[in-house]
C-alpha positions as CSV (number, residue, x, y, z in Angstrom):
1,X,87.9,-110.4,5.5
2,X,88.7,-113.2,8.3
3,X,85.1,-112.8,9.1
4,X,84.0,-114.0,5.5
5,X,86.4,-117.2,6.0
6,X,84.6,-118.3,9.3
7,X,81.0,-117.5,7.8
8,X,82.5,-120.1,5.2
9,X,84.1,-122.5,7.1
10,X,80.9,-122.7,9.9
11,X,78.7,-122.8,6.7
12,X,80.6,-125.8,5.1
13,X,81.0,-127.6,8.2
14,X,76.8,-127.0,8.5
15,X,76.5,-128.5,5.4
16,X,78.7,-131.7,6.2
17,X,76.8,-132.6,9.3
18,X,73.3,-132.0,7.5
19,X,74.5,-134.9,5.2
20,X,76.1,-136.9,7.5
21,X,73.3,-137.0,9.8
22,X,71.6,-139.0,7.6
23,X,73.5,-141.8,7.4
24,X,74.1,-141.8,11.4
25,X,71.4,-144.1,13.7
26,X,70.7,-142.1,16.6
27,X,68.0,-143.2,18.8
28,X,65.3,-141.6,20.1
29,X,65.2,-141.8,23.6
30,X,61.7,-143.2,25.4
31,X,59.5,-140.7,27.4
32,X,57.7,-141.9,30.3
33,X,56.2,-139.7,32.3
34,X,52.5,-141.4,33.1
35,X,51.4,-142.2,36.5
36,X,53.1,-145.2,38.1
37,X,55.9,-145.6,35.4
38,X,58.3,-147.0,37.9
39,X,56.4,-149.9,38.6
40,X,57.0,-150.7,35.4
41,X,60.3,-150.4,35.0
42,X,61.4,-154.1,34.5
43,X,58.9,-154.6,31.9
44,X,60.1,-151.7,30.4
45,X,63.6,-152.9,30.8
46,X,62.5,-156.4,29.5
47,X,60.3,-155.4,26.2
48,X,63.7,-153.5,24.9
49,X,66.1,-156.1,26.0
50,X,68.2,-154.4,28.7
51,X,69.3,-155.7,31.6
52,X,71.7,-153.3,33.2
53,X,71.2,-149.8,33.3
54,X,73.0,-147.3,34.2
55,X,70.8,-144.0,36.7
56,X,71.7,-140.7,35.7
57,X,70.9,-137.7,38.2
58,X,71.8,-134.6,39.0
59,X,73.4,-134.4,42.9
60,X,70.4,-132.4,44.0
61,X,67.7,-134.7,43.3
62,X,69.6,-137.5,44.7
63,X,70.2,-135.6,47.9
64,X,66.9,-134.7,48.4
65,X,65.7,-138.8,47.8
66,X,63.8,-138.3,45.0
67,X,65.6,-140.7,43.3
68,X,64.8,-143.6,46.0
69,X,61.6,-144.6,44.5
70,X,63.3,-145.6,41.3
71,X,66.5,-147.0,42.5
72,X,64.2,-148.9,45.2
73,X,62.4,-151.2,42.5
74,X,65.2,-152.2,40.9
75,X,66.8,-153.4,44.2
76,X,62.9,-155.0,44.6
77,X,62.9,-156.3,41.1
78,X,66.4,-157.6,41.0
79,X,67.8,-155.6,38.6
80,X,71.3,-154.8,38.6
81,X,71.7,-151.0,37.7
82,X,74.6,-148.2,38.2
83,X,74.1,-144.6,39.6
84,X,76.3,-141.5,38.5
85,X,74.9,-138.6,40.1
86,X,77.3,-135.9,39.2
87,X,75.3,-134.4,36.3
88,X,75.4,-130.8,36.1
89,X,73.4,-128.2,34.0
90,X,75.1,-127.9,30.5
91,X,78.1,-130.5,31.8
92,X,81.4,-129.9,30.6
93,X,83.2,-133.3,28.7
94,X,84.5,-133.9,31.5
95,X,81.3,-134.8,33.3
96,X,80.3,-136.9,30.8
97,X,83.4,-139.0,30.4
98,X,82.9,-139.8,34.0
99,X,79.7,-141.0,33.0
100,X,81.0,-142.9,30.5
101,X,83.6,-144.3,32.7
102,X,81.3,-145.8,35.2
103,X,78.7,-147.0,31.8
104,X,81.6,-149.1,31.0
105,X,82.9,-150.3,34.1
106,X,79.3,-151.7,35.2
107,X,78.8,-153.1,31.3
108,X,75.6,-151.1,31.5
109,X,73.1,-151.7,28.0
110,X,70.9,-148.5,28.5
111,X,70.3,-145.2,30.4
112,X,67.9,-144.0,33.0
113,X,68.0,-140.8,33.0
114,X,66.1,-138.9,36.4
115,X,65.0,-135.7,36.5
């Protein structure tokens, strides 16, 4: 009998979002995977308005460098930009309140994300 009340409860709440989704903007994030897409980052950066963004990485790609390029033209371009590296595979809320932490403490506008 409890089973029936959670079937309803996950069915109603399943319902709710469906509707509310809707009436929520989420963006679609921007894909760019073609050859030489860093070197046009600050156009990127420019044609959408943004000015400080925030890196994301996980700690394994930014151990091995392979991160560098990137964060090497925005030093070259003059961009200012933050770097959290502590993402993790499925991260917990706790991961990604620290990320959130350092958005807002650098006033970043957008999101990089690497990897």
């Amino acid at each position: 009998m409890a089973n029936i009340f959670k079937i309803i409860y996950c069915r109603t709440y399943q319902a709710i979002m469906y509707v509310a989704m809707r009436f929520l903007h989420i963006r679609t994030p921007k894909y760019f995977c073609e050859e030489n897409c860093l070197s046009k980052i600050d156009d990127i950066l420019s044609e959408n308005h943004y000015k400080n963004p925030l890196v994301v990485t996980d700690n394994s790609l930014y151990k091995l460098g392979l991160v560098n390029p990137l964060l090497n033209i925005l030093k070259e371009k003059n961009i200012n930009h933050a770097l959290f590296y502590d993402v993790e595979p499925n991260p917990s809320t706790d991961v990604v309140l620290k990320g959130l932490k350092i958005y807002q403490e650098n006033n970043c506008d957008c999101i990089i994300s690497f990897g």
